[in-house]
Structures are given as C-alpha cells and as structure tokens.
C-alpha positions as CSV (number, residue, x, y, z in Angstrom):
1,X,-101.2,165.2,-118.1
2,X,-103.2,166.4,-115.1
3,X,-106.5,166.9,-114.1
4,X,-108.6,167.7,-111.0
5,X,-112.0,167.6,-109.7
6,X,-114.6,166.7,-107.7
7,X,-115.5,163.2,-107.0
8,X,-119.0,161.6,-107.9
9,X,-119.0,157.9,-105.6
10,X,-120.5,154.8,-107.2
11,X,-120.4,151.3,-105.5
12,X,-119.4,148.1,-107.7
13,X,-121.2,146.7,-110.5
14,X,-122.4,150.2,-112.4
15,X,-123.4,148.5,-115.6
16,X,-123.7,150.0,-118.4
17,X,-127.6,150.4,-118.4
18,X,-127.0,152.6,-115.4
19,X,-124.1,154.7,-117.0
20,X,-126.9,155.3,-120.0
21,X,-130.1,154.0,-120.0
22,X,-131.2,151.5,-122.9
23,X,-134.0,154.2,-123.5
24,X,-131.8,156.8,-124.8
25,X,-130.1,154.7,-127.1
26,X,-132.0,155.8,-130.6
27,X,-129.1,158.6,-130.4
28,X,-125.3,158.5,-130.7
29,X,-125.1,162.6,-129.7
30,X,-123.3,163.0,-127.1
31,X,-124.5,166.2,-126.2
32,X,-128.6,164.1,-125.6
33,X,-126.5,161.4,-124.2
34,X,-124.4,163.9,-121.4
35,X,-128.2,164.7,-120.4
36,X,-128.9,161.2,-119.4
37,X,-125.5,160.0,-117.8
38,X,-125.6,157.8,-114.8
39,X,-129.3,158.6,-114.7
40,X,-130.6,155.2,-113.3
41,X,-127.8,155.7,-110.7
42,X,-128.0,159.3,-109.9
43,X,-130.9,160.7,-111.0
44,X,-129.7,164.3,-110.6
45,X,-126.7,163.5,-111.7
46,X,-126.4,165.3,-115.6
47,X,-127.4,168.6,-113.9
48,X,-125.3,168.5,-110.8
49,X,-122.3,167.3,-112.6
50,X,-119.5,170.1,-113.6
51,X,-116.7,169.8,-116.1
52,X,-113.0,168.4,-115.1
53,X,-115.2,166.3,-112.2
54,X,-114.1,162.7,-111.4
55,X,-116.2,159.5,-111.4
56,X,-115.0,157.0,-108.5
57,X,-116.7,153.3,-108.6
58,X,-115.5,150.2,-106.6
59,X,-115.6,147.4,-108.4
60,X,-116.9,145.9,-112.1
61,X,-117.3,149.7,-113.1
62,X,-118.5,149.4,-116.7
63,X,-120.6,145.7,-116.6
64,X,-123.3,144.9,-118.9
65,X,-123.3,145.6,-122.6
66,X,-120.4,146.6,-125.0
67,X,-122.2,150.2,-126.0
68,X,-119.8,152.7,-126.8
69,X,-122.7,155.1,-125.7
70,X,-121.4,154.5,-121.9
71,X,-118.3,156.1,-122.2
72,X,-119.8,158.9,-124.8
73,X,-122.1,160.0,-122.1
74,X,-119.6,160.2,-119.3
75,X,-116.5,162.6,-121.3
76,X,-119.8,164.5,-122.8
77,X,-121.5,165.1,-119.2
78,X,-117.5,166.7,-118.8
79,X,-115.9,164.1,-116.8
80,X,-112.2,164.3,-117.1
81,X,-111.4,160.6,-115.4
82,X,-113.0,157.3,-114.5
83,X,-111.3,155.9,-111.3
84,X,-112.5,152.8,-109.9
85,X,-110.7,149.3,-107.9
86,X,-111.4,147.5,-111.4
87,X,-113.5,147.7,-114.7
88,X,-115.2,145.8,-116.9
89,X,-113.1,144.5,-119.9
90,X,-114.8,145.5,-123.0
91,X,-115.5,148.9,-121.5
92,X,-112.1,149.4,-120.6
93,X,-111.2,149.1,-124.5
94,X,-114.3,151.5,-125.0
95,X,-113.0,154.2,-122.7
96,X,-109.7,154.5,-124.5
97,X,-111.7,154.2,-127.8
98,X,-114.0,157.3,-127.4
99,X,-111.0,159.2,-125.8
100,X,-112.1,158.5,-121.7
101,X,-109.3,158.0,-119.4
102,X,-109.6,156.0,-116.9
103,X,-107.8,154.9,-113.8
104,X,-107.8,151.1,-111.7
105,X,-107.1,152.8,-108.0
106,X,-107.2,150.1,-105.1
107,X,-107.6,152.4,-102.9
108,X,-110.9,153.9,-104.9
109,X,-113.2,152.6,-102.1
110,X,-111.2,155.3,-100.2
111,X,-113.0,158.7,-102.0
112,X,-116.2,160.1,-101.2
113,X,-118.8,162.2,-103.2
114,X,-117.5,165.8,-103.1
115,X,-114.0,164.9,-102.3
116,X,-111.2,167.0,-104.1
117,X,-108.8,164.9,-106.7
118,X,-105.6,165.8,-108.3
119,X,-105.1,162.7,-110.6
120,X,-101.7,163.0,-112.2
121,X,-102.1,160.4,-115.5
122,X,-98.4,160.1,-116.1
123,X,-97.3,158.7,-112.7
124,X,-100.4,157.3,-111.5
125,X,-100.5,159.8,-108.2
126,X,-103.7,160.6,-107.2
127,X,-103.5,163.7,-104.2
128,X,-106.8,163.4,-101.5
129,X,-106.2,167.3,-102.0
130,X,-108.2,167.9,-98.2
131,X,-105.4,166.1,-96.4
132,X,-103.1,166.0,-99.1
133,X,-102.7,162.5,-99.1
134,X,-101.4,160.7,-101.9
135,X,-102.0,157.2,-103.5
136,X,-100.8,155.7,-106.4
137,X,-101.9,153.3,-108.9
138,X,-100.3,152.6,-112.5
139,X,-100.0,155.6,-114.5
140,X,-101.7,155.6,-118.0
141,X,-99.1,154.8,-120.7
142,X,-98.3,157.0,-123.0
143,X,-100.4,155.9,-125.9
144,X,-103.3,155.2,-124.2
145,X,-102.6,158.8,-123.4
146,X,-102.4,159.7,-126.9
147,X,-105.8,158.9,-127.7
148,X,-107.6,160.6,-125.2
149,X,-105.7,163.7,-125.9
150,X,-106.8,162.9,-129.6
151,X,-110.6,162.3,-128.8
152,X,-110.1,159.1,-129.0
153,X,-109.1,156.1,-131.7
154,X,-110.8,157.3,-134.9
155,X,-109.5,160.9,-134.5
156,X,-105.9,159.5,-133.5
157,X,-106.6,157.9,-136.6
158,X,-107.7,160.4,-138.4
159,X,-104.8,162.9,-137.3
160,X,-101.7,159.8,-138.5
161,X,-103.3,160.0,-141.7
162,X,-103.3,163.5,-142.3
C-alpha cells in the first residue's frame, strides 16, 4: 500500500493533549474531534489540513495520556500516515487500534512542512518526491497493515467474524 501527501512538521514530545485537547474530550466523534486535531500545536491546523497529508514529528510523538481520541482525530482530520524518529508506546498500540498507520523514520528530522511524500508501507521507502530522494525505514508488516486497511481492530474483528 501507498500513499502520498504533504507533510505537516512537529518537533519531539507532541503529547497527546496537543494532538486533541482535554477540552474536547466529552465526544468520541471523530468528525468534532478532526475539527480540533493538533489544535494546541497548530492552531490552524483542522482547516489547513487536506486528505492523504502526512504528519512528521521527531521524537516521543504520541506522549501523555493513553486516549484513543489522539489517533481518532488525526485519520478523521484525513491524515493517511504518522511518520516520526520514535513514538510513544501506548499510542503506538492506539494507532494500529483505530486503523492509523504510522511509520518510525530516522531520518524524520529530515522533512519540512509542505514537503511532498511518497511513503510506500510495504518496503518502508519513503521518496523526498522534490529531489527524489529516498529513505527507508521498516516497512509496516502485513497485519498491522491489515487493520488499518480494516479501520482498525474492532472492524478487523468484526469482518473475521462475519
């Protein structure tokens, strides 16, 4: 699987407060939660934001809380891919959960807001598509796969069962 998109830049440590605010939490709609994504980071962020675009973080991306609101927000607000140098262990989990791929890049420190991605999940190649330079990082395996082509755990579930 394939997608491509522009990159939004985060630093490290974008907890989960700043992925969704704690204020918005009386809601599990993703469609209210997409119009508060990465608000306390980027306050412009939900309306600027187009579909298939790519979040880049350095390091930590995901800190803070367990909510699975985080990675609701960001695939509701149309984000195809996470990519960031590391993430936060429980939100990792969460990603896969609510059907979010996500990607550990070294090399994320690398990308800048506006920058053009072609992020190939099977290998792992990630194309700079400006310069057409390539980097690689460990392709998403092909269960992990599996559920965000699903929507995530529950409607994997949901479709084994069937």
């Amino acid at each position: 699987m394939k997608v491509t998109g522009n990159v939004w830049k985060f630093g490290d440590d974008i907890d989960t407060d700043l992925i969704i605010p704690a204020r918005y939490l009386t809601t599990s709609d993703p469609n209210e939660l997409a119009k508060h994504c990465m608000e306390d980071a980027d306050p412009g962020f939900a309306g600027k934001v187009a579909s298939g675009d790519i979040i880049v973080a350095d390091k930590n991306f995901g800190c803070g809380s367990s909510r699975e609101h985080a990675p609701i927000a960001i695939k509701a607000a149309g984000v195809s891919c996470v990519i960031a140098k590391s993430f936060a262990r429980i939100f990792y989990r969460n990603a896969f959960n609510m059907g979010l791929a996500i990607l550990e890049c070294e090399d994320a420190d690398t990308f800048k807001t506006g920058d053009r991605l072609s992020v190939d999940f099977d290998t792992g190649e990630i194309i700079l598509l400006d310069s057409e330079k390539s980097y690689s990082t460990k392709p998403i395996p092909p269960f992990m796969q599996e559920l965000v082509q699903s929507g995530g755990l529950m409607k994997y579930i949901e479709k084994r069962i069937k």
